[in-house]
N, C-alpha and C positions, 0 to 999 in steps of 0.2 A: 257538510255543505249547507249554506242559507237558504232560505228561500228563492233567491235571487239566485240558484245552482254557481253559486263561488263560494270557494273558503272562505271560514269564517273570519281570517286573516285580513282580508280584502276592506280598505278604506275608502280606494277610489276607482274609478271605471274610465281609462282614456281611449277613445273609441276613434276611429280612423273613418275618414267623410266615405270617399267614393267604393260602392259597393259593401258597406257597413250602416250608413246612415239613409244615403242617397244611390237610386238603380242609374247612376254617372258613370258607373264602370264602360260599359259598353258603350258609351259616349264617348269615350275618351279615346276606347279600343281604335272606335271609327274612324276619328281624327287623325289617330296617330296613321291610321293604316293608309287614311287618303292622302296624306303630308308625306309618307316614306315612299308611298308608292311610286307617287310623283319625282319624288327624288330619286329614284333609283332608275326610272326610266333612263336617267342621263348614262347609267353605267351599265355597259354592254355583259350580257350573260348573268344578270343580279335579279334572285328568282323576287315573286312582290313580298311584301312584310306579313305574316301569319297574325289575323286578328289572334287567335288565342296563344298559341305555342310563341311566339318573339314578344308580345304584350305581357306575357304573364313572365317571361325570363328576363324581361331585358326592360322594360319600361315602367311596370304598373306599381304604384308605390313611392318610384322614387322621384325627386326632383327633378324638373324637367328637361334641364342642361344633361344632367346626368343619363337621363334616360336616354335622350340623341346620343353619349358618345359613346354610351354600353351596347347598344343597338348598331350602331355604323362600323364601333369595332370589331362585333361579331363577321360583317359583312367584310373586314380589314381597309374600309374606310377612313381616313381622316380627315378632317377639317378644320383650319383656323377654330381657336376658341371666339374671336370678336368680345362684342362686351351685351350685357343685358338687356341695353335698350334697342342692339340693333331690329331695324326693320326686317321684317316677316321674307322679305324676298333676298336677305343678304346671305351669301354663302360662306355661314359661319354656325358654330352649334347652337350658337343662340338666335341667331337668325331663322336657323331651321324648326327651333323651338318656339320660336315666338308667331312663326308660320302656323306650327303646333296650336298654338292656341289662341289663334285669331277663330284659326275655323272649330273647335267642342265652342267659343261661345256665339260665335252662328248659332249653332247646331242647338244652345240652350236655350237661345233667343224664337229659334223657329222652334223646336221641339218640347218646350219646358222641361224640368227637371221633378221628378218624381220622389217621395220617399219610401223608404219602407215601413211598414205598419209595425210590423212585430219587433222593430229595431223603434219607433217611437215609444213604443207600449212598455218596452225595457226600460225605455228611460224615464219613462212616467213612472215608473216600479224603483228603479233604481235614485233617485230622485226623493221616495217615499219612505224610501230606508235609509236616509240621511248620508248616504256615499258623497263623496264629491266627484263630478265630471269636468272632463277634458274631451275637446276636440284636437287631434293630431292627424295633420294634414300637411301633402307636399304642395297642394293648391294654394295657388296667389288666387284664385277666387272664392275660396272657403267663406269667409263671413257672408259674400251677395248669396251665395248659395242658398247656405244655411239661413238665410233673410228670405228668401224665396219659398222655404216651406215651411215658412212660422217656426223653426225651431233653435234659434238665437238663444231663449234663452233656457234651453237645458243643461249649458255646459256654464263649469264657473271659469273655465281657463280654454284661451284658443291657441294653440301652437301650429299656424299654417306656414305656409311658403311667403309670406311677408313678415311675420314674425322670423322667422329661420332666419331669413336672408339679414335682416334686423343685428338678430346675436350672432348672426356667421356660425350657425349652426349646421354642420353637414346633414346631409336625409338619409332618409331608410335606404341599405341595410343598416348603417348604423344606429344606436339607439338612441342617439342625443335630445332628436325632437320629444320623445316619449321622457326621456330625465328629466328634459324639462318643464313639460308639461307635469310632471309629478313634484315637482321640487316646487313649482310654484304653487301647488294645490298643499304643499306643505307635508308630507306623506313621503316613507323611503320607496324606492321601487319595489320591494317586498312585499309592500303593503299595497299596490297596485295591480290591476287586471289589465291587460291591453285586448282590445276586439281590432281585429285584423280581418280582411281578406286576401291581401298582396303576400306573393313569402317574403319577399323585403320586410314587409312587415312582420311576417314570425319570424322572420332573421333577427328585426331588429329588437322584437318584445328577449328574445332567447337571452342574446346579446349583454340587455341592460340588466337580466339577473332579475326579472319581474315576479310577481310573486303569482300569477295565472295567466296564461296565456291563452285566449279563444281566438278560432280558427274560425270564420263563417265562409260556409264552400257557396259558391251563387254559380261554380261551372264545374263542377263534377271532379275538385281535384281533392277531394277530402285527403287521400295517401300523402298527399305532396306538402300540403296543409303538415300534418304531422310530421314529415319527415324533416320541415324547418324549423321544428319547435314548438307546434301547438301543444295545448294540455288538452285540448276536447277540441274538436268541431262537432258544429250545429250548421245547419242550412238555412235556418232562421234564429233569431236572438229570442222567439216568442221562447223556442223548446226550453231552455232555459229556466222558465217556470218567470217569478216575477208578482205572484202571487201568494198570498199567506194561505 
C-alpha cells in the first residue's frame, strides 16, 4: 500500500460529492424526507419516509428520477414519468423530483454547505502524488457546490448529473458514470480507486471491476458498506494517511 493507504496500482482517485467531499448527505436526507412526507400524506395508511433506513436503500446515490421511483415502488406507488422540466408541484416522478430539489437548495441557500477537512486534506495529498481526480456525482448541482467551498479545482474531470444526462448515461447502481469519469482521465478502471459513501455507489465501484474500492461510513453502516463491495471503510478519508 502507498502512502496514500491505496495499491500501489492506483493512478486515479474518483470521489463522489455528497457525504465524501461535502456533509450534503443529510441535506438531502431532509429534503427528500420533507418532499415524501408530504406526498404520502395524500395516501391513506402510508407510514412517513425513514431519513436513514429508505434514504440509504432506495434514494442516496442515485439519480433523482430514479430515486422517486425506487422509493414510491417500495411503497407500490406509481406515477406518470412526465418529462424533466416539469414543475415542482406536477404529479409526475419528475415533478416530484424536482419538488425534491427545489427545496435541499433552499435549504443550501439558508443553511450553507460545508465540507470535510480530512476528505480536502486527501486531496491536497492525493494531488501531491501526481494521481489524477474525478468528481462523480448524480447532482445537477455539483459544479455550484463544489464552487461554494473553493474546491473546483481539485478534480481534472466532473462526471455529475448534467454531464450524465448529457451522454445518457444511467446512475449508480450502475457503474457507467465512474467508467466514464476514468476513461476520460485516461486510466482503465483497474487502475482507479472510487470513494463512496451511498451502497449504489459500492454497488456501482463492484460493478465496474475498479481496481480499490473505499467505503467512507458518516452513519454507522460500516457492515453494509462491505457487504456492497467496499475493500476498506474509513469514517474519515484523513485515516488513510496521505502523508510521507
Amino acid at each position: 500500500m502507498t502512502a496514500l493507504g491505496l495499491p500501489d496500482t492506483i493512478q486515479a482517485c474518483l470521489f463522489d460529492l455528497d457525504g465524501v467531499v461535502t456533509k450534503t448527505a443529510v441535506v438531502h436526507a431532509a429534503a427528500w424526507k420533507e418532499t415524501f412526507d408530504a406526498f404520502l400524506r395524500g395516501y391513506e395508511g402510508q407510514r412517513p419516509f425513514d431519513q436513514v433506513a429508505d434514504y440509504d436503500e432506495y434514494v442516496d446515490g442515485r439519480p433523482r428520477a430514479d430515486g422517486v421511483r425506487a422509493f414510491l415502488g417500495s411503497r407500490g406507488i406509481q406515477l406518470p414519468e412526465g418529462d424533466p422540466d416539469d414543475p415542482p408541484d406536477a404529479p409526475t416522478v419528475h415533478g416530484l423530483g424536482n419538488r425534491k430539489n427545489a427545496r435541499l437548495l433552499e435549504k443550501i441557500r439558508t443553511e450553507g454547505v460545508e465540507a470535510y477537512d480530512g476528505t480536502l486534506r486527501y486531496l491536497e495529498a492525493v494531488r501531491a502524488h501526481g494521481l489524477r481526480t474525478a468528481i462523480v456525482s448524480s447532482s445537477a448541482n455539483c459544479r455550484d457546490v463544489l464552487r461554494s467551498i473553493g474546491a473546483e479545482h481539485f478534480f481534472d474531470v466532473r462526471i455529475d448529473g448534467v454531464v450524465a444526462a448529457e451522454r445518457r448515461l444511467p446512475g449508480k447502481p450502475r457503474p457507467d458514470t465512474f467508467l466514464a469519469a476514468a476513461h476520460d482521465l485516461g486510466v482503465e478502471p483497474s487502475g482507479a480507486a472510487v470513494f463512496e459513501d451511498a451502497l449504489a455507489g459500492m454497488d456501482a465501484g463492484r460493478a465496474g471491476r475498479f481496481g480499490y474500492v473505499v467505503g467512507v461510513d458518516r452513519v454507522g453502516q460500516t457492515d453494509a458498506l462491505y457487504a456492497h463491495g467496499a475493500d476498506t471503510v474509513v469514517k474519515d478519508l484523513a485515516e488513510l494517511g496521505g502523508k510521507e
